[in-house]
C-alpha positions in Angstrom: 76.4 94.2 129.0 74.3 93.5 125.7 75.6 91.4 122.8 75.7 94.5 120.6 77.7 96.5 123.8 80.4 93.8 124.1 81.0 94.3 120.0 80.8 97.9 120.7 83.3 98.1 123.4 85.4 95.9 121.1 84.7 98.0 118.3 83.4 95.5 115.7 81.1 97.5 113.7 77.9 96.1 111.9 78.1 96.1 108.6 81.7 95.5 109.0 84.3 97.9 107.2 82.0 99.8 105.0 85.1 102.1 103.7 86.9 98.5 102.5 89.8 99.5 104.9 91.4 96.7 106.0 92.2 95.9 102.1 93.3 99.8 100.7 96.2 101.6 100.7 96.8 105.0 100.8 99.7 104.8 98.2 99.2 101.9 96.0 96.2 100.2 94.4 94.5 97.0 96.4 96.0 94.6 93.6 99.4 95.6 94.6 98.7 95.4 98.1 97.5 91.7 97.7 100.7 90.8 96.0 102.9 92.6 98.3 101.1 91.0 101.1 101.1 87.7 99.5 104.7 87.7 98.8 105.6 88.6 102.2 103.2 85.4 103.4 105.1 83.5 101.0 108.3 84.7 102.3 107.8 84.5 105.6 106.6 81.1 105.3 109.4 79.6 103.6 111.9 81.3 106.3 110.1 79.7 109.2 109.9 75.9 107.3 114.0 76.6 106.4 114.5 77.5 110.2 112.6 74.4 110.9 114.2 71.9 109.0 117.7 72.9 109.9 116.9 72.5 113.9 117.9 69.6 115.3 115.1 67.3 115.8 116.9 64.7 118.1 118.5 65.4 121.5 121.5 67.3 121.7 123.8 68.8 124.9 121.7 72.3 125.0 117.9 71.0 125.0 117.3 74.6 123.9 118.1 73.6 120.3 116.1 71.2 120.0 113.4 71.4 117.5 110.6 71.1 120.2 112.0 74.1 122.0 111.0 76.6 119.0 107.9 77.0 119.4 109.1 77.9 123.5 110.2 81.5 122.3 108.8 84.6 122.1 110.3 85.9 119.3 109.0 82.0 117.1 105.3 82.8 118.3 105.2 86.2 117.0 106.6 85.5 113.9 103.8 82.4 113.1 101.4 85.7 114.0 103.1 87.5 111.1 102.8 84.3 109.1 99.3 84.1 109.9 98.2 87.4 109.1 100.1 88.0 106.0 98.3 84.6 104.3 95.0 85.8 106.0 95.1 89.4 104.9 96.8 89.0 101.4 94.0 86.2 100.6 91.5 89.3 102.2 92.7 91.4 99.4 93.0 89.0 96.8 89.2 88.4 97.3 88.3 92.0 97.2 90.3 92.6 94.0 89.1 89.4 92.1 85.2 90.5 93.4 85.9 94.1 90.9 86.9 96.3 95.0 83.2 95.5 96.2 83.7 93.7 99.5 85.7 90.9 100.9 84.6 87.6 102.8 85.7 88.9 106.0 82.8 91.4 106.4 80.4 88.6 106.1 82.3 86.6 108.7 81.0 86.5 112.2 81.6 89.2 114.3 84.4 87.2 116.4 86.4 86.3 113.6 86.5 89.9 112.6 87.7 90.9 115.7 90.3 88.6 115.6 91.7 89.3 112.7 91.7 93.4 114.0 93.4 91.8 117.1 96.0 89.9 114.9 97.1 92.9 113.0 97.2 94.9 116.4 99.7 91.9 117.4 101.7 92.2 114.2 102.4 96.2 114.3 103.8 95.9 117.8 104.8 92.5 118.7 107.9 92.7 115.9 108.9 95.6 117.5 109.3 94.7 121.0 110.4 91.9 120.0 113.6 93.6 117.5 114.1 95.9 120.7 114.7 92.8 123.6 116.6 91.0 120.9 119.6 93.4 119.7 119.4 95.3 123.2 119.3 92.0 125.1 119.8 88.6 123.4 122.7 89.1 120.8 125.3 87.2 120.8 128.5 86.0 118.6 126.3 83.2 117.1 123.9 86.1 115.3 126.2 86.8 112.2 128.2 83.2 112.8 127.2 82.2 109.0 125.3 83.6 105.9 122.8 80.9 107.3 122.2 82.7 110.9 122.6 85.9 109.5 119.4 85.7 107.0 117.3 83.8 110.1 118.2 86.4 112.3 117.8 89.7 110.3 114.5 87.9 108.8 113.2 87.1 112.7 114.7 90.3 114.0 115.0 93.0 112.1 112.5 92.6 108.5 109.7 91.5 111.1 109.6 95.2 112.2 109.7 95.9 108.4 106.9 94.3 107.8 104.9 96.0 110.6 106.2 99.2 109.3 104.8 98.7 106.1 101.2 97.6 107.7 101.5 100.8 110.0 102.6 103.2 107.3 101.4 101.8 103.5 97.8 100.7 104.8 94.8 101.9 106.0 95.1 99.6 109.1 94.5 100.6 112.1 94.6 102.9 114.7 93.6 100.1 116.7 91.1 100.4 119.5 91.9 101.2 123.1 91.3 97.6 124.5 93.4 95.7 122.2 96.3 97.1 124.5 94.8 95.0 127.3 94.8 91.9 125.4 98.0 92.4 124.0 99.7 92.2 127.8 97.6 89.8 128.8 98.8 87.5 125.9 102.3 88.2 127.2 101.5 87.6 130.8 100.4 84.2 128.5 103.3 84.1 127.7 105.1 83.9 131.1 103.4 80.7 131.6 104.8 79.0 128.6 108.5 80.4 129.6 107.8 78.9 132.9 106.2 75.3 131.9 109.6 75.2 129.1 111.6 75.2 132.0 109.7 72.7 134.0 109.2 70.3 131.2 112.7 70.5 129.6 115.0 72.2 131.8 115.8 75.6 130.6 114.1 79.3 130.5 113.9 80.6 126.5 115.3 83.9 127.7 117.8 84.0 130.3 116.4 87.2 131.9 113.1 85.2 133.0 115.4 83.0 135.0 114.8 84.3 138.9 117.8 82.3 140.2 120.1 84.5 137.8 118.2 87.7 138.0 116.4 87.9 141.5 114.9 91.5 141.5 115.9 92.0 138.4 113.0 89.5 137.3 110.4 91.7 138.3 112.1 95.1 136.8 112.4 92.9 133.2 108.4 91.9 133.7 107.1 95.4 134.6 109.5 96.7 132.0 108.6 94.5 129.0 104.8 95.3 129.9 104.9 99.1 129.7 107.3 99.0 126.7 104.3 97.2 124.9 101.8 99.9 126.0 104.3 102.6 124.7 104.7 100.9 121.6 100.8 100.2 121.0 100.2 103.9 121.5 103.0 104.9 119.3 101.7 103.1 116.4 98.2 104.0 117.1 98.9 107.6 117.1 101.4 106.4 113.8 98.1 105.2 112.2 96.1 108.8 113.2 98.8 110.7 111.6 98.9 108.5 108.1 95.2 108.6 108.1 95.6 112.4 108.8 97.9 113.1 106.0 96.6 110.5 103.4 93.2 112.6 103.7 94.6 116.0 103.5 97.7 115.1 100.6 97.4 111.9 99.0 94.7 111.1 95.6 94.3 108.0 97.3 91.2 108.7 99.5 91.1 106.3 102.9 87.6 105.0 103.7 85.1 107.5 105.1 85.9 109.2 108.4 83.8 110.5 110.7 82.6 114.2 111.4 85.4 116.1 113.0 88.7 115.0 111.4 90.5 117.6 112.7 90.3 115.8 116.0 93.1 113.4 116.4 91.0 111.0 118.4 87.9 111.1 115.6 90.1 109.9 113.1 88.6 106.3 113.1 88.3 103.9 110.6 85.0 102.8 109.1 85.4 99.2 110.5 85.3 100.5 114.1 82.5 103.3 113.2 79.7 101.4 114.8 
């Protein structure tokens, strides 16, 4: 396959998102967008350096508080994503504000960057929610509401991280993502398989209990398989989530998306100009 195929089948368009997509909203103007998204950066960011600074950094009795075990879980990993693409898409917008809603650096970034940063909101709109699905079906405990302290980690880490991809899904004109990202998005968590296993080899103890195949024998598999195909159901939930705001934002709201394609009656024509190669 060509170059130009590979960025096709990946659906990195040249120019890059002509229609200013990636920094609109269908209900509020791109200023308020950038300070939205840069106070939730901001937000997010001081969270994870309080959750930081109050884990033990010395050994302890359960090596699964230590402060070297964070970054082991699931749920920690995702939520440096959020980080991550909060800062990167809130500076994103700042730029395109302060350069009077002309274009934004990313479009003059090389192609890879700009797919990564398509990737990395695909990560952040369904990551969060897998991950607020495992935790209160699977993980909680009597030590998630203990203290004010746990209570605000946990409903920040577990609950307003599905917030905020709710409000990129919904208030945006992100997405729908393409087709592939779905097979980098298990791949990343078959990634992630090997770190649960390495934790355990390195320091003694699986982040998530239901990974452990002493404690869950078949079960391990069931958890695996299931965990995989809840990701693809949620990827094409919020895909078809991001058809049906584009959709609605074109036909009801003064706010006009970026430029669509012939055909928008079509559910699967409704693409943004980013992946419009």
């Amino acid at each position: 396959m060509s170059k130009g195929g590979i960025w096709t089948l990946f659906a990195v368009s040249s120019p890059f998102d002509t229609g200013n997509g990636l920094v609109t909203s269908p209900v509020v103007s791109p200023l308020i967008l950038a300070v939205i998204r840069l106070t939730l950066a901001l937000y997010t960011l001081v969270q994870f350096i309080v959750d930081l600074a109050l884990t033990p950094s010395t050994a302890t009795v359960d090596p699964s508080t230590h402060l070297s075990a964070r970054f082991s879980y699931f749920t920690v990993l995702s939520y440096i994503g959020i980080i991550a693409y909060f800062w990167a898409s809130g500076v994103q917008s700042a730029f395109y504000v302060w350069g009077r809603k002309t274009q934004y650096p990313l479009q003059q970034w090389p192609r890879i960057l700009q797919f990564l940063h398509m990737l990395l909101y695909s990560t952040i709109t369904t990551y969060p929610i897998l991950v607020t699905i495992v935790f209160w079906a699977l993980l909680r405990d009597s030590d998630t509401f203990s203290t004010r302290l746990n209570t605000w980690l946990n409903i920040s880490e577990h609950a307003l991280n599905t917030v905020f991809a709710l409000f990129e899904i919904f208030l945006t004109h992100g997405g729908p993502m393409p087709w592939i990202h779905v097979l980098f998005l298990d791949l990343m968590l078959a990634g992630y398989l090997g770190i649960a296993y390495i934790t355990h080899k390195t320091q003694g103890f699986y982040p998530y209990t239901f990974l452990d195949p002493k404690e869950q024998g078949k079960l391990l598999a069931a958890y695996i398989v299931g965990i995989a195909v809840a990701e693809i159901l949620i990827f094409i939930i919020v895909r078809y989530a991001c058809v049906l705001r584009e959709r609605l934002s074109r036909r009801y709201l003064t706010s006009q998306p970026p430029p669509a394609p012939e055909a928008i009656d079509e559910w699967e024509e409704i693409t943004p100009a980013y992946m419009a190669i």
